[in-house]
C-alpha positions as CSV (number, residue, x, y, z in Angstrom):
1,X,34.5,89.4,139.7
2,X,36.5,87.0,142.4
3,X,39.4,85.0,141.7
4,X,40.2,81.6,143.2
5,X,42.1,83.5,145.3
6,X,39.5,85.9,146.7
7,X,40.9,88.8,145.2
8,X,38.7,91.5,142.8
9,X,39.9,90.8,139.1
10,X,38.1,92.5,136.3
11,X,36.6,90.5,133.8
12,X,38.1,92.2,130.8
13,X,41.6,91.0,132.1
14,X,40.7,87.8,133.1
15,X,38.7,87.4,128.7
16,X,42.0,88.7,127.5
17,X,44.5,86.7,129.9
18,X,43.0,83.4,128.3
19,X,42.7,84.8,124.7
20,X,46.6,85.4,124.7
21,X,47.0,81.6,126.0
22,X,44.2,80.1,123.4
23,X,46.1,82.1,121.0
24,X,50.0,81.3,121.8
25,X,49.7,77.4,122.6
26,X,51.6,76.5,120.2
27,X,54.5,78.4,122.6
28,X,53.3,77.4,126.1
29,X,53.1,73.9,125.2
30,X,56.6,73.6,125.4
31,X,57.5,75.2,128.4
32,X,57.8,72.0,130.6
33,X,59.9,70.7,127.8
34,X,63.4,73.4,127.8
35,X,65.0,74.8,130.2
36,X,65.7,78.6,128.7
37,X,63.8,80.6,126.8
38,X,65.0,83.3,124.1
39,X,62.8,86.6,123.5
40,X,64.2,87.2,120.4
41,X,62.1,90.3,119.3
42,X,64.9,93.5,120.3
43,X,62.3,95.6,118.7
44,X,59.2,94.0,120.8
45,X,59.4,96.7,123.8
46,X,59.2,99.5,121.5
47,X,55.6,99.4,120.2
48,X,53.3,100.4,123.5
49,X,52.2,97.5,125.7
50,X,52.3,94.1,124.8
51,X,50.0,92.4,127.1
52,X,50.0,89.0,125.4
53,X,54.6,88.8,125.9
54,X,53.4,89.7,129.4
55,X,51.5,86.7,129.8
56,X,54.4,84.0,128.2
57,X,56.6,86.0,130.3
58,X,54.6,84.9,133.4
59,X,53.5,81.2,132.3
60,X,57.7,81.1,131.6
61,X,58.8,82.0,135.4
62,X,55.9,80.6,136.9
63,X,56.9,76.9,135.5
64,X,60.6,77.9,137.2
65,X,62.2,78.6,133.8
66,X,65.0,80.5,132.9
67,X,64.2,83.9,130.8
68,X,66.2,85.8,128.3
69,X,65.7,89.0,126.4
70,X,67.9,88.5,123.5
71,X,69.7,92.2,121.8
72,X,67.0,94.6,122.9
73,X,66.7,98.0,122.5
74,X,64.5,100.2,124.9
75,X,64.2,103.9,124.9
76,X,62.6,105.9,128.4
77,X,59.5,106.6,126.3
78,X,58.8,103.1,125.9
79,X,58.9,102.4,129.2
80,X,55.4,102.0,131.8
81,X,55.2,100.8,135.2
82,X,53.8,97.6,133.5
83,X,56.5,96.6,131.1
84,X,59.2,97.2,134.0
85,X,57.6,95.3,136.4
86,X,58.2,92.8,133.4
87,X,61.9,93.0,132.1
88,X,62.3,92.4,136.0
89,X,61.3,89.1,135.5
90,X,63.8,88.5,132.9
91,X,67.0,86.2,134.6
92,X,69.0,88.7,131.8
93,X,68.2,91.4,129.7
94,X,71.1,91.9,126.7
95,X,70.8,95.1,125.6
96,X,72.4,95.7,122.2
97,X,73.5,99.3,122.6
98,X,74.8,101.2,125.5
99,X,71.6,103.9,125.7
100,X,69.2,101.2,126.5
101,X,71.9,99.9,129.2
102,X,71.7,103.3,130.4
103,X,67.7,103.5,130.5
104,X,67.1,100.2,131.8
105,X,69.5,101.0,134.8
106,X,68.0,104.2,136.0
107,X,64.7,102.4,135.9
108,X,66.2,100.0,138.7
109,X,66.5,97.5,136.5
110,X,70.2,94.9,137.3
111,X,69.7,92.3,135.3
112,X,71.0,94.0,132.1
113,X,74.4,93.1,130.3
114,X,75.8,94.8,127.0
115,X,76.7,93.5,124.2
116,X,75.9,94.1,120.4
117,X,73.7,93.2,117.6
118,X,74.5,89.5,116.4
119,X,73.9,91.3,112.8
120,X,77.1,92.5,113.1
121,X,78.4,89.1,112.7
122,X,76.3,87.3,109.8
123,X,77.7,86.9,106.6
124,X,77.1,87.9,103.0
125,X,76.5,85.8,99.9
126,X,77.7,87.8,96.7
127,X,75.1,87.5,93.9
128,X,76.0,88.8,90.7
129,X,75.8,92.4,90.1
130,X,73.0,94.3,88.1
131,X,74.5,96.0,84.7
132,X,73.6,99.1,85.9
133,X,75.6,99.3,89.0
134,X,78.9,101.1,88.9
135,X,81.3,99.2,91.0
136,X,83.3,101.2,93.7
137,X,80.5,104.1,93.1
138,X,76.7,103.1,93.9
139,X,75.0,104.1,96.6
140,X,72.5,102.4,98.4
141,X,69.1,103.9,99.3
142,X,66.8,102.2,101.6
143,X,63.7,103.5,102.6
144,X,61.0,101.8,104.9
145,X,57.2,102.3,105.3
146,X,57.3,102.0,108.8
147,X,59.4,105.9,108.8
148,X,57.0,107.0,106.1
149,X,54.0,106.5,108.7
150,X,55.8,108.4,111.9
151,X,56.8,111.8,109.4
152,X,54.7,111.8,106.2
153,X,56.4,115.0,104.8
154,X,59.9,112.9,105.1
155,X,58.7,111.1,101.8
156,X,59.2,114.2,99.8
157,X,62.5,114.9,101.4
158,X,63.9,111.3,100.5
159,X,63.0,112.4,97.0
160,X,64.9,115.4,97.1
161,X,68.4,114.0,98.5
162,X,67.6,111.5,95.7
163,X,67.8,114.3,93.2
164,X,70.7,115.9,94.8
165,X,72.4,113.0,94.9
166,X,71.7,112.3,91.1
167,X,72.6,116.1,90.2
168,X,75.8,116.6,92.2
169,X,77.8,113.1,91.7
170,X,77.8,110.5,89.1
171,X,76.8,107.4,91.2
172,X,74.3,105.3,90.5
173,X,71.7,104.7,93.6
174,X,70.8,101.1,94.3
175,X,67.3,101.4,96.0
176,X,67.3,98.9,98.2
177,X,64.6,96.8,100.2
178,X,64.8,95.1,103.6
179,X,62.1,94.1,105.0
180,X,59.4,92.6,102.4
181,X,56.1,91.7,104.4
182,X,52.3,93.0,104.0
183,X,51.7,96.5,105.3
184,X,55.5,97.3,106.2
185,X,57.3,96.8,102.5
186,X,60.0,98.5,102.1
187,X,59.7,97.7,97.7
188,X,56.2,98.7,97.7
189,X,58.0,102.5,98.6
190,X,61.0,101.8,96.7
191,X,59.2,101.0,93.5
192,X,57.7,104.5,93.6
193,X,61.4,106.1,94.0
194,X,62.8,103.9,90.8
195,X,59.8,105.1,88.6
196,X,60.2,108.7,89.3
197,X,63.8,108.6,88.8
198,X,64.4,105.4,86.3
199,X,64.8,108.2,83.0
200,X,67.8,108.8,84.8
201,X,69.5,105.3,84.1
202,X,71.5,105.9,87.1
203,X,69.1,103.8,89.3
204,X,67.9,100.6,89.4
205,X,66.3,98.5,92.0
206,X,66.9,95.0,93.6
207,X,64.7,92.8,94.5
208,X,62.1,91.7,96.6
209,X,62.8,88.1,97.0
210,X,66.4,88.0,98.7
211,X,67.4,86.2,102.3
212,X,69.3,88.8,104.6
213,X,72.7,88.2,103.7
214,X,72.0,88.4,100.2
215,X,71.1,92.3,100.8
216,X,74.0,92.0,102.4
217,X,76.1,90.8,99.7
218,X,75.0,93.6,97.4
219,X,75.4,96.4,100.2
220,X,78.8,95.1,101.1
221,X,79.7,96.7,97.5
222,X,77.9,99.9,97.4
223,X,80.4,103.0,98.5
224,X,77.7,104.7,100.7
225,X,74.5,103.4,102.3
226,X,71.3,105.6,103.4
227,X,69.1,103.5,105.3
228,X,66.1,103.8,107.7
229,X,66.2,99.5,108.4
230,X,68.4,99.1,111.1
231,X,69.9,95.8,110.0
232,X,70.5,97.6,106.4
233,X,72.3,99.8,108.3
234,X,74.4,97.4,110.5
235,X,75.2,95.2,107.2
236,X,76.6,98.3,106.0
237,X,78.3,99.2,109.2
238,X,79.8,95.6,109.4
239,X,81.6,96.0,106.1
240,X,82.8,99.2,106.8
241,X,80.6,101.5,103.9
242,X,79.7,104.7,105.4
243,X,76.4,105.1,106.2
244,X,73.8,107.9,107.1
245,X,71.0,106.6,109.2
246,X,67.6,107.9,109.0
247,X,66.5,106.8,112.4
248,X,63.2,106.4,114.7
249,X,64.1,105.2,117.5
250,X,67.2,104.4,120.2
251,X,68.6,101.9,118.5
252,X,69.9,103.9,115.6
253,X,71.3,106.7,118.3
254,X,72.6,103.7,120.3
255,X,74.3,101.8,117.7
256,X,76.2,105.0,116.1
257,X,77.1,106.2,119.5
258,X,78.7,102.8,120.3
259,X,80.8,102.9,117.1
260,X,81.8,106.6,116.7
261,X,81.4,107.6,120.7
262,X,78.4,110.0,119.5
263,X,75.6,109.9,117.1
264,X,77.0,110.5,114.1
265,X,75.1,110.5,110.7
266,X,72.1,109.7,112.3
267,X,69.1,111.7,111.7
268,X,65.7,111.9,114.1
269,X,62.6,111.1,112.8
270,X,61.5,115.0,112.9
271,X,64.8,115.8,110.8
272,X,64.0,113.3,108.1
273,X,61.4,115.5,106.7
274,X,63.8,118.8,106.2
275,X,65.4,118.0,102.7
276,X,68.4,120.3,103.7
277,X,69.3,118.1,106.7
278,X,69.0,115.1,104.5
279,X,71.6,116.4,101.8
280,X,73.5,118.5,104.9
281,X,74.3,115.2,106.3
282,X,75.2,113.1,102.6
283,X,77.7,115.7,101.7
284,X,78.8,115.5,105.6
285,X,79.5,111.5,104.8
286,X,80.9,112.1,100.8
287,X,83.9,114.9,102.8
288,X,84.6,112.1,105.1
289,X,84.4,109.2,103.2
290,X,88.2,108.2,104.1
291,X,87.9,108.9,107.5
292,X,84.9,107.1,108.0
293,X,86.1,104.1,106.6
294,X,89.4,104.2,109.0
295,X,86.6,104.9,112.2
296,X,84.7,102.0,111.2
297,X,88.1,99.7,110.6
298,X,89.0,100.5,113.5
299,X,85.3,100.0,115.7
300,X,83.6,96.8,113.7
301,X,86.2,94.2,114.9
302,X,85.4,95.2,118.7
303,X,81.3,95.9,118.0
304,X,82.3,92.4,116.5
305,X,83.7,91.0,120.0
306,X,80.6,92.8,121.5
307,X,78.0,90.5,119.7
308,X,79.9,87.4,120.7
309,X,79.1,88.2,124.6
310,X,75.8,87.6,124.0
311,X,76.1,84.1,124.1
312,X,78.9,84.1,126.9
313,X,76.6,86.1,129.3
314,X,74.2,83.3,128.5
315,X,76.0,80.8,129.0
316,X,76.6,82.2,132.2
């Protein structure tokens, strides 16, 4: 097939190029309307090619607009010669760790500023506590789907640092959800980890109907945090509970390297499914409690200062 122009395009492109404008209108309507526009999605260049950003992207800088990617996090193996060609476009990339910085860089990319997630900065709203929390000695316990999918024998682990955790210390374990939607709920996989360990009555589970800095309000309480969200793990972060990551991707690695200067407590999504690992790395955070805390005193206020540059670059 011929475009307007003369040139071959294939048919297939040219189907999908005006199903992704029938189906984001609503979005393209208003680009003669503002003069910037926010991708807010840090996780959106993660998950293979999205043609259909692509094509926004375009219809964006093709109307003469300004283009921001807002708190991204990219790792080399998300990167094609595609989605390159596209963060080019971008009039600035913030990247909200210093790894995808890094990446973006040696891909040619100069458009990139650092800053940090703006999670760092939100606040928490304190509900009351459940009766069967222990204050000063919970732990929280967050578990996601989404990691579930990518290692399927790091579902048995999780159940085995749960154990260990119940047969070595007296805390109670707050298993706690994040992200509540259809397909990826974190309390559909929680729900399983409460009933197989509720006999205990050291566990209990909280909600499924709670705004982000709600979560936040209870995990702002908890003494340690084990989390796979990422924003689970910066509200824990931000109020200085130590926390053991159980990462997939760059941004957990990025985020911990930027606070301790290497990845510390952070586990890859391979390691998540060897139970000694997992409890390896919880006693490694219960020894160094104390210190911890003093590390993450000493980091948050500046990680703090780091999200406010976000809106400075933008500004600029």
């Amino acid at each position: 097939m011929i475009d307007e122009r003369g040139e071959s395009i294939c048919f297939t492109d040219r189907f999908l190029k005006n199903k992704y404008l029938e189906r984001h209108h609503t979005i393209l309507k208003h680009i003669p309307n503002h003069d910037i526009f926010l991708s807010i999605g840090g996780d959106n260049y993660c998950y293979g090619e999205q043609p259909w950003i692509y094509e926004i992207d375009r219809n964006i800088k093709k109307a003469g607009k300004k283009l921001v990617l807002w708190g991204a996090s990219i790792g080399d193996e998300d990167l094609s010669t595609v989605k390159i060609n596209d963060l080019k476009t971008f009039d600035l990339i913030l990247a909200r760790e210093s790894m995808t910085l890094s990446i973006l860089e040696q891909h040619g990319l100069t458009n990139v500023k650092l800053c940090a997630d703006g999670a760092f900065t939100m606040d928490k709203e304190e509900l009351p506590l459940p009766i069967e929390w222990q204050v000063g000695n919970t732990v929280g316990f967050n578990f996601s789907p989404l990691v579930w999918n990518k290692n399927k024998a790091s579902h048995k682990a999780a159940f085995d640092l749960v154990q260990h955790i119940l047969d070595t210390t007296d805390m109670t374990i707050a298993f706690t959800p994040h992200v509540i939607e259809k397909g990826n709920d974190d309390y559909v996989v929680l729900e399983e980890f409460y009933t197989r360990f509720k006999h205990t009555k050291r566990v209990l589970l909280l909600p499924n109907d709670l705004n982000a800095i709600q979560y936040k309000g209870y995990i702002a309480r908890m003494r340690f945090f084990i989390g796979a969200r990422t924003h689970a793990t910066i509200a824990a972060y931000s109020r200085l509970i130590p926390t053991l990551v159980l990462g997939y991707s760059i941004k957990s690695k990025g985020i911990a390297k930027d606070i301790f200067g290497e990845e510390k407590l952070v586990l890859s999504i391979k390691e998540i499914s060897d139970s000694q690992k997992l409890i390896a790395k919880f006693e490694e955070m219960k020894s160094e409690e104390k210190e911890l805390i003093t590390l993450l005193s000493n980091r948050i206020p500046e990680i703090r200062k780091m999200s406010l540059k976000a809106a400075e670059y933008l500004f600029q």
